[in-house]
MARDONU-221040 format. One record per residue: residue in one letter; x, y, z of N, C-alpha, C, O in turn. Coordinates in steps of 0.2 Angstrom, whole numbers, plus 5000, padded with zeros to 4 digits. Layout:
% residues N
aXYZXYZXYZXYZ ...
***
This chain:
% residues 134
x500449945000500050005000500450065000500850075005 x500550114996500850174994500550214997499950224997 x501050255002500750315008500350285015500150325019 x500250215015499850205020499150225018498750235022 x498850225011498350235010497850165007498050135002 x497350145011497050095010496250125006495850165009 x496050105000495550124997495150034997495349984995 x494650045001493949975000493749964997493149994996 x493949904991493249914988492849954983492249954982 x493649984981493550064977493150114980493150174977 x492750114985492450164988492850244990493050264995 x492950284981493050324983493250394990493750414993 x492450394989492350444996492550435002492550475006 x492750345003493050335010493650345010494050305006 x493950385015494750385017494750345023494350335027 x495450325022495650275025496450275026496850305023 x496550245032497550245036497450185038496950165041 x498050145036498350095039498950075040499250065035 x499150085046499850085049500450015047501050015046 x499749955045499949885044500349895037499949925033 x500749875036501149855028501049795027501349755030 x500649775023500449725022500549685014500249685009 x501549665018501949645012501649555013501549535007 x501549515017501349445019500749445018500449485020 x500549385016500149365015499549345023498949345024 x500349345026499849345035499649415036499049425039 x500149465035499749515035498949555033498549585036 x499049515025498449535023497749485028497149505029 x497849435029497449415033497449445041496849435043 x497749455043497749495049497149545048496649535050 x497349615044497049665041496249625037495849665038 x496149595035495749575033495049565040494549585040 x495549525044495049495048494849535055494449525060 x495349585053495049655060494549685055494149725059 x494349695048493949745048493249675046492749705044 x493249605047492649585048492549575054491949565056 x493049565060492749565068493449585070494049585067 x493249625078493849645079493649595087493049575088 x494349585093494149545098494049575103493849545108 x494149665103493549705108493349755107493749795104 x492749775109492449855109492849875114492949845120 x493249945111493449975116492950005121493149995127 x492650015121491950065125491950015129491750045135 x491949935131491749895135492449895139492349895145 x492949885137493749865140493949935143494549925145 x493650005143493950055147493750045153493250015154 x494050065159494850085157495450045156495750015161 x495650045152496150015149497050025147497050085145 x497649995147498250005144498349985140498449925140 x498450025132498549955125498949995124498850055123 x499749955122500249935122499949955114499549915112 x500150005107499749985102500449985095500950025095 x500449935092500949935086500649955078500949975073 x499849945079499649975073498949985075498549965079 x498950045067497950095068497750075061498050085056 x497050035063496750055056496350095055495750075058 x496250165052495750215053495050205045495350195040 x494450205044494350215040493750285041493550295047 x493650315037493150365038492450335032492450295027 x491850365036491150345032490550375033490550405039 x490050395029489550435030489050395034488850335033 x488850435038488250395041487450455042487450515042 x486950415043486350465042486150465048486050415051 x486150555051486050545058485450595058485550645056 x484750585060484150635058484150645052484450695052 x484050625046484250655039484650695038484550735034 x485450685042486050735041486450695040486350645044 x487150685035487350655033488150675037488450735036 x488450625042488750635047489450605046489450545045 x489950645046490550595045490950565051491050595055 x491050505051491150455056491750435054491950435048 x492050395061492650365059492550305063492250315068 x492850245062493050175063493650175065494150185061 x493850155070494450135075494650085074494350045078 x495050055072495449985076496249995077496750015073 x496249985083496949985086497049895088496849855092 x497749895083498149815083498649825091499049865092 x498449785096499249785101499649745101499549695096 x500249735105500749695102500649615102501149585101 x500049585104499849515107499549515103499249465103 x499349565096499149525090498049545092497649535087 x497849565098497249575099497149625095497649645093 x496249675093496049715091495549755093495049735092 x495549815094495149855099494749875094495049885089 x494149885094493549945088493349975091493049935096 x493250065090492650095091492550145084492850165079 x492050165088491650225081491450285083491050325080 x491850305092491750355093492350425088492950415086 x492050465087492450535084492850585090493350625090 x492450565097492950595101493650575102494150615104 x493750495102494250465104494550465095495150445095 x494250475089494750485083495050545085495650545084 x494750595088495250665088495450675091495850725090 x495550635098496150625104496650595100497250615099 x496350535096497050495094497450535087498050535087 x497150565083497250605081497750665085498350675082 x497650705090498150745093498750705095499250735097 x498650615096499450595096499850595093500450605094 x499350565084499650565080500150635077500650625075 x499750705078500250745076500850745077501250765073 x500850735085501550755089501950715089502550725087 x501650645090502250575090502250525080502550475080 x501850555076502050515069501450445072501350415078 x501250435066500750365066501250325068501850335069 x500950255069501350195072501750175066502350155067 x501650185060502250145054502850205056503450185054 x502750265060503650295060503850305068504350335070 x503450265072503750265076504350205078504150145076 x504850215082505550165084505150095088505350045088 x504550115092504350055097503450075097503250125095 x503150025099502550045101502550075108502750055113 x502050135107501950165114501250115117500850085113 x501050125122500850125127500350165125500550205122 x499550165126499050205126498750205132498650155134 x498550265136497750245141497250265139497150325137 x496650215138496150235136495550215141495350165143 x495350285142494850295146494250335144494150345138 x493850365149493150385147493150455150493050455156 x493150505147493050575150492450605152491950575149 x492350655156491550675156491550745149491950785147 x490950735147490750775140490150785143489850755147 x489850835138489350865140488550825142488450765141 x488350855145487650845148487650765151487250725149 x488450755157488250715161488650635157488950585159 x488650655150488950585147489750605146490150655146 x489850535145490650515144490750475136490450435133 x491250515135491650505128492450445129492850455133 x492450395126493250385125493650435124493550495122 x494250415126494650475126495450415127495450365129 x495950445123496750425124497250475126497150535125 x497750435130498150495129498750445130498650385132 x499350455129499850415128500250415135500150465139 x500750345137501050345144501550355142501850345136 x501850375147502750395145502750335149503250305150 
***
């Protein structure tokens, strides 16, 4: 994959990252088999430590009230080979502000360390939320 950019299916309109290099054939089945099941909802496993080596992000439209909403799909790879998913946007845009500072997982030296836990957001409700452990 050129650029770490993964297109499904031809589905133009969808933007897509995948940290995974998926030169092996086991790779591509790896990568295959987290976007038909992954083996945890993050929202269920917070609060949580995930050690992460690779992100699969995809972006999608979704109809919310007849407003066409853009969403994102989460899968974070840890190094034991497990697969975390959510489809919250609050936790793409935390994970997102890690991304700026420290480079997606294909440029980083080691995998870091995630916590991912649940913050208070508005009216009472809690969002996913990451932030990285030194």
């Amino acid at each position: 994959m050129e650029n770490n950019e993964l297109q499904l299916f031809n589905q133009a309109q969808s933007a897509s990252f995948c940290s995974i290099k998926t030169e092996s054939e086991e790779d591509k089945i790896k990568l295959l088999n987290a976007l038909e099941s992954c083996d945890f909802l993050l929202n269920d496993v917070a609060p949580k430590d995930i050690t992460v080596k690779d992100v699969l992000i995809q972006q999608y439209e979704k109809d919310v009230e007849g407003e066409k909403k853009t969403k994102y799909r989460t899968i974070l790879f840890d190094t034991d080979g497990k697969t975390y998913i959510t489809t919250s946007n609050f936790f793409f845009y935390a994970l997102s502000k890690i991304f700026n500072v420290m480079g997606t997982p294909d440029k980083w030296a080691k995998p870091y360390t995630f916590e991912i836990y649940k913050k208070d957001v508005q009216n009472g409700k809690k969002a996913l939320s990451v932030k990285i452990k030194a």
